[in-house]
C-alpha positions in Angstrom: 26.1 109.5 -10.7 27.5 113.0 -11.0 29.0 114.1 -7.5 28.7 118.0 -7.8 25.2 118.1 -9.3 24.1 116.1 -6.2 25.8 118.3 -3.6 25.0 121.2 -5.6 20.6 120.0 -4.8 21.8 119.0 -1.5 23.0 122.6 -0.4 19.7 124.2 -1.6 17.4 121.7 -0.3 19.1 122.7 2.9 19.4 126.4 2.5 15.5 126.1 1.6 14.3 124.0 4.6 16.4 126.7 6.8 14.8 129.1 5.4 11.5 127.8 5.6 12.3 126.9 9.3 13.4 130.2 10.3 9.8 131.6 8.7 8.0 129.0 10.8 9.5 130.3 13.7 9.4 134.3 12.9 5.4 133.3 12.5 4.6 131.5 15.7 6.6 134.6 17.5 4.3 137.0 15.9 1.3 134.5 16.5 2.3 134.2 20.4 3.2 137.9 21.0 -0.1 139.2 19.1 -2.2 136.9 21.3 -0.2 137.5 24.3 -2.6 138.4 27.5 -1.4 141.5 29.7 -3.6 142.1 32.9 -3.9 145.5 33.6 -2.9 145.9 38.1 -5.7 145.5 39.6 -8.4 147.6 39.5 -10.4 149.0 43.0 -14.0 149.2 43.6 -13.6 150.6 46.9 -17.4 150.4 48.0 -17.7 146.9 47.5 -14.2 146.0 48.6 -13.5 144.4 45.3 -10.5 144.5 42.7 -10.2 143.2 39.1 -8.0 143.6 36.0 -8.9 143.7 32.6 -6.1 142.9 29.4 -4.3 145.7 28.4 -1.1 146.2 25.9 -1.3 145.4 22.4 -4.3 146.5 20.7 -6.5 146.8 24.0 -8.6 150.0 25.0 -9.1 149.9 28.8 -10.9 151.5 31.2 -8.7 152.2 34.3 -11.3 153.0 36.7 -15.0 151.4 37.2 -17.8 153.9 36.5 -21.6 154.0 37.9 -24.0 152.9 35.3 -27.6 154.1 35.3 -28.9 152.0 38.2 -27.7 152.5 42.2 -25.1 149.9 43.0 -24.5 148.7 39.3 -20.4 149.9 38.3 -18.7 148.7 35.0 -15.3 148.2 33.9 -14.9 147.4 30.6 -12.4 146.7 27.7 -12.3 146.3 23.9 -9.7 145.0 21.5 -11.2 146.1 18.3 -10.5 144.4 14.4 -8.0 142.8 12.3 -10.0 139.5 12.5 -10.4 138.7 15.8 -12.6 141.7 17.8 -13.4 141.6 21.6 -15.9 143.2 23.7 -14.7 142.7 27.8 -17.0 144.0 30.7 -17.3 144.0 34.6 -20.1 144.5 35.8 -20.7 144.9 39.9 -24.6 144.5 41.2 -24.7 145.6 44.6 -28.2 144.8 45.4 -29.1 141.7 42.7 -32.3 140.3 43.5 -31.5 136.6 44.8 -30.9 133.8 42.5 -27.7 131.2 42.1 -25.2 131.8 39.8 -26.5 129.0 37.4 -29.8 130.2 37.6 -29.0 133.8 36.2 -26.6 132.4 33.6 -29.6 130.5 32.1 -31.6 133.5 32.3 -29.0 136.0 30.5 -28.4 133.3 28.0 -32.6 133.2 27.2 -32.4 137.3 27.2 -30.0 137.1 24.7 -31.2 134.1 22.5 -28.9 131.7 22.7 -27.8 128.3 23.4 -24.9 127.2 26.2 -22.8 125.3 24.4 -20.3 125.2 27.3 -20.4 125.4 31.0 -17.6 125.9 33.6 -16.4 126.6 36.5 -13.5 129.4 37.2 -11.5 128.6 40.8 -9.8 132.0 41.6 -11.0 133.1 44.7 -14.6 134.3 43.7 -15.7 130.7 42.6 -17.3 132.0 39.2 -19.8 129.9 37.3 -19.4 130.2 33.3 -21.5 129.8 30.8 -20.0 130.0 26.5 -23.0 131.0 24.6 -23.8 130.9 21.2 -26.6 133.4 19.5 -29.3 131.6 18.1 -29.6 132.4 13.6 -25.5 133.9 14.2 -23.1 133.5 11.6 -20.3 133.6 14.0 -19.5 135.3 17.5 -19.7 133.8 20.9 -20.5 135.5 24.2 -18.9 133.8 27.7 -20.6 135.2 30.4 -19.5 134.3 34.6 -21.3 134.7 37.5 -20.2 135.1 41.3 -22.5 135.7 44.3 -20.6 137.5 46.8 -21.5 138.4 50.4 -24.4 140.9 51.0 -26.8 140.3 47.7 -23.9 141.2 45.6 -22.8 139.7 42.8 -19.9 139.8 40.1 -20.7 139.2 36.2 -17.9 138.8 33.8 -19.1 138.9 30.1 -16.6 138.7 27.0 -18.0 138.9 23.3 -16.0 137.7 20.7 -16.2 138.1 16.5 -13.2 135.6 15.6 -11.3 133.5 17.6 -13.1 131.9 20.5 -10.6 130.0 21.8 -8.3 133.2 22.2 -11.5 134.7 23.8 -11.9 131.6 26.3 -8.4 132.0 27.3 -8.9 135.7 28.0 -12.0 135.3 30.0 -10.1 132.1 32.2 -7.4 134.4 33.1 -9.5 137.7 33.5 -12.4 136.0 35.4 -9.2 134.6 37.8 -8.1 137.9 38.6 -10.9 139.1 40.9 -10.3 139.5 44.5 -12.9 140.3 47.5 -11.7 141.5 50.6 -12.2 138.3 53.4 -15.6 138.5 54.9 -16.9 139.6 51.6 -17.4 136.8 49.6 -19.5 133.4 49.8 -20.3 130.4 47.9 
């Protein structure tokens, strides 16, 4: 056996697994700090005594303040993370007057108005107790929508909806920690 050819295979197989080591890791850095979720502080709706965040950071357009939205009582907060494989649609939505129906209920109703199947239910246990709901459009080639629900004191209630073209499970783990985030004043909220 010839001594210095061996080393000589032995030092690059090492210098090659290093190398190849040290890309793994460069990936999983990028991997982690691309899909990295930064909450925005929280964000006031000072009629309804409520505050939320949204992601913000890398990527994300956010809205720092809710607005009004066509109706009386209805305010949205929204944000989007657009392209590069993975796009994300984020909104609030506040009903201050919601005509009276469980959290379930108008999760299987939205997921009918939008033509599609629940393929996963939850629940969410921040402090607005919110009922989820993953949905998939009927006839879609890809995209999932994850829509939650909390009934809050006074006929009001909380919708979080998330739509995603890419990565769902990035998208779940968005919504979890979003959909967390929401506060209510005491004396505001009910189960």
């Amino acid at each position: 056996m010839n001594l210095p050819k061996l080393k000589k295979y032995l030092t690059a197989d090492v210098v090659f697994m290093a190398v190849f080591a040290a890309s793994l890791l460069a990936a999983r850095f990028m991997v982690t700090s691309k899909h990295k979720i930064v909450l925005s502080e929280p964000v006031k709706l000072e009629s309804a005594s409520l505050s939320v965040c949204v992601p913000t950071g890398s990527g994300w357009q956010s809205m720092d303040k809710w607005a009004a939205a066509g109706k009386e009582g209805v305010y949205i907060l929204a944000a989007a993370m657009p392209g590069h494989g993975t796009e994300i649609l984020l909104q609030w939505r506040y009903i201050g007057k919601a005509e009276p129906a469980e959290p379930q209920s108008r999760l299987v109703k939205r997921a009918g108005e939008l033509n599609s199947e629940i393929i996963e239910a939850g629940q969410l246990t921040g402090q607005t107790q919110m009922q989820w709901v993953q949905l998939q459009p009927s006839g879609s080639s890809g995209g999932d929508i994850f829509i939650g629900c909390s009934k809050l004191g006074y006929g009001q209630v909380l919708e979080l909806e998330v739509v995603v073209l890419g990565n769902p499970l990035f998208a779940k783990r968005i919504f979890e920690k979003v959909g967390e985030s929401a506060t209510v004043e005491k004396g505001m909220y009910y189960e």
